[in-house]
N, C-alpha and C positions, 0 to 999 in steps of 0.2 A: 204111066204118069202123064199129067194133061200137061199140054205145051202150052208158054206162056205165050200172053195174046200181045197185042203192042204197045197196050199199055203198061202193063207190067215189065214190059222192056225200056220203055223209057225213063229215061233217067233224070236228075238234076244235078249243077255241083252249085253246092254253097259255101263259098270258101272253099277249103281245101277237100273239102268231104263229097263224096255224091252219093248222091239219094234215088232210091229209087222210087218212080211217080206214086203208085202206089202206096208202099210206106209212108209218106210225105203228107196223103189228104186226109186222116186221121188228125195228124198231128197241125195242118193246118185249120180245120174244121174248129179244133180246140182251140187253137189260139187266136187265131183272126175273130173268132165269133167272141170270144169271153174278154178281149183283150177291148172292143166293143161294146160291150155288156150286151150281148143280143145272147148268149147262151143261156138254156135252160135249164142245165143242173149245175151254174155255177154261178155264186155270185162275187161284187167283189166287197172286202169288209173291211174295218178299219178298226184296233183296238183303242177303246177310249170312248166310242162312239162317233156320228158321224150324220149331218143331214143330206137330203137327195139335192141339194144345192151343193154341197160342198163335193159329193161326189160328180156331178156334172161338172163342176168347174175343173176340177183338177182332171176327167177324162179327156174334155175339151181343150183344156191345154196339153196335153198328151199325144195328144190327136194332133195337132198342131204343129210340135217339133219333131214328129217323128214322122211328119209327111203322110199320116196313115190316108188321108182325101184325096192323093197325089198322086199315089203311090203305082200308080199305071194297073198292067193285068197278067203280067209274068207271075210268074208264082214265085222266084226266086225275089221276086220285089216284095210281094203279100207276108213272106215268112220272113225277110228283116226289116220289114218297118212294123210289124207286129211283134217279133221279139223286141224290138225299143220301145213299142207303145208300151208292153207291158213289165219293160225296164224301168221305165219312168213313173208307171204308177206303182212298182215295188219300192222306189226311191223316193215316194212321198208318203210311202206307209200302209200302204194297201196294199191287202193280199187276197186270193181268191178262196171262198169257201164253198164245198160241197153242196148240195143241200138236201143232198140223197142223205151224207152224214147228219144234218141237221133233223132231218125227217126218223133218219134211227135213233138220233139223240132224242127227241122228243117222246117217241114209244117207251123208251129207257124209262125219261127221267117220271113218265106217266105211271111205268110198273113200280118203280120206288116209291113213290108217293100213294099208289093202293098198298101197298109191303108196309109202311107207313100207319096207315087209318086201320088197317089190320090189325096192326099190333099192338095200338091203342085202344082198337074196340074187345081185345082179347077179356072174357070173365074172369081170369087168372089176376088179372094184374086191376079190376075193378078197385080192390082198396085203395090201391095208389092213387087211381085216378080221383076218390071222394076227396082227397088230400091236395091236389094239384090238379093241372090242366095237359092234355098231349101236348102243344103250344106255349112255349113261355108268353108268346104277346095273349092266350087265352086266360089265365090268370085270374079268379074272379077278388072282385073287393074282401067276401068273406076267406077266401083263402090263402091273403094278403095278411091279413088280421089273425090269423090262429094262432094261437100263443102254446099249442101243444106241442110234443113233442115224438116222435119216430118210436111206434113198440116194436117188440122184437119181432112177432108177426109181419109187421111191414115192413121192416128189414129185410125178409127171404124175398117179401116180393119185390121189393125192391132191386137185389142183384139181379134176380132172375130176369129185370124188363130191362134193366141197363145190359145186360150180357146181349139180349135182342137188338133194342132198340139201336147200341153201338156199333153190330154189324152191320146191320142196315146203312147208318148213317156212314162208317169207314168205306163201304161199296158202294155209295155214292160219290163222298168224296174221289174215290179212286179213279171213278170211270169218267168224273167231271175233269179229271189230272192229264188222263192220258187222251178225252174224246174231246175236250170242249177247248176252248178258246184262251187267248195266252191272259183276258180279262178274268174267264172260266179260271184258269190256273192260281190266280191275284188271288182272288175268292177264297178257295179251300188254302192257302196259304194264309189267307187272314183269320179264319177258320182254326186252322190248327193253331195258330197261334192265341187264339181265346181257350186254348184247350185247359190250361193250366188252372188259371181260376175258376173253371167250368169243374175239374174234377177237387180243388177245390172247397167249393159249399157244399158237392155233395158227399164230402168225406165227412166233412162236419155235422150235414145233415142223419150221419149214417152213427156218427160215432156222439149224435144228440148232443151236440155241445150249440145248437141253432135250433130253432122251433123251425116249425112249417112256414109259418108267417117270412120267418127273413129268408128260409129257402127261398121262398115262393116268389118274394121280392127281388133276390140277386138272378134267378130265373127271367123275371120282368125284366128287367135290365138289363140283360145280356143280349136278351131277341130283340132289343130297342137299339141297344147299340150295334148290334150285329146288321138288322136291319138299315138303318145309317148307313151302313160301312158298304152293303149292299149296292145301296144306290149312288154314293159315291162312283166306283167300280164299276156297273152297267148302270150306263145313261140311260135317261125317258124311251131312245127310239130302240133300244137293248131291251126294254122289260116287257115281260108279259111275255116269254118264251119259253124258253124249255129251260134255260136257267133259275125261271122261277121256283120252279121245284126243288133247286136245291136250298134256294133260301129258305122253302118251310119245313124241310130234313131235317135241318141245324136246329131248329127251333126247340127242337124236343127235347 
């Protein structure tokens, strides 16, 4: 067994606890650096949204009561005015985010969205598609307008693309539940709850008591308001990320 060197022998007490030096510079590396915002797999986020002003201000005052400028070169000084720096930005609503996790959420929400255009472009389910759009907001004018009605031919294909399309889109949901963001979380919440009148017009549409035309329409209006509801939810400096993806999931 290798004998420990001197470093590993020295110690710290923090309060009542001691540490040993080693164990200690991990856990300072992480905090002193992110508590900073100078770390690179961390950043810090806020739900609601949030501009790089308003992040600035409220680090700098952080900074500020907690001495973090001050704060001398003991290490036992480094790890408690870093644990209050980043007391004080948990207590104004800010929490750190991975971005290794964001970088895997982004691959994710890229493979659902090919899982997606796949499923759409399937020649199985072409009839449907002459009848409607993959996209509620795609929708065209003439298929707004058709005043026909669901045969029983487009009936089979019909369950058949919703039995797909609906795992797809529940394994997104899921993984946006448990991977993404407590905004993320808002989302497929408001989401499931459009689900009702989603399943709905297409009972009606199924059991021809509605033409194509009002499907087509309550479809249109749904990814209109769903979209709405989107952007509510994740602000301007939130979009165009790997959330976007699941906004054009639901769409279908």
């Amino acid at each position: 067994m290798r004998a420990l060197n001197d470093n590993q022998r020295k110690t710290v007490r923090l309060g009542r606890v001691e540490f040993s030096l080693v164990s200690l510079i991990a856990f300072i590396a992480f905090v002193v650096f992110t508590s900073a915002g100078c770390a690179s797999n961390h950043v810090w986020n806020k739900n609601g949204g949030f501009t790089t002003d308003e992040l600035n201000k409220d680090r700098y005052a952080c900074m500020q009561e907690s001495g973090y400028s001050t704060s001398g070169t003991r290490v036992e000084d480094y790890i408690k005015v870093s644990i209050m720096l980043q007391s004080c930005m948990y207590a104004k609503g800010w929490f750190l985010r991975s971005m290794a996790q964001d970088t895997a959420n982004a691959v994710k929400f890229k493979q659902f969205d090919g899982k997606t255009k796949a499923i759409c472009s399937k020649p199985q389910y072409a009839a449907y598609f002459e009848k409607t759009s993959c996209l509620g907001t795609g929708v065209t004018f003439e298929q707004l307008v058709d005043a026909s009605k669901i045969t029983p031919e487009q009936k089979a294909i019909y369950l058949k693309f919703l039995t797909e399309a609906d795992g797809n889109t529940n394994e997104m949901r899921e993984f946006m539940r448990k991977n993404g963001t407590d905004d993320d979380r808002k989302w497929v919440d408001y989401l499931e709850s459009t689900q009702p009148e989603i399943d709905k017009y297409r009972l009606e549409l199924y059991n021809a008591t509605i033409t194509w035309g009002e499907y087509n329409t309550r479809r249109k209006d749904m990814a209109e308001k769903t979209m709405s509801e989107w952007k509510k939810i994740h602000p301007p400096q939130q979009r165009g990320g790997p959330q976007e993806s699941g906004l054009k999931l639901v769409e279908i």
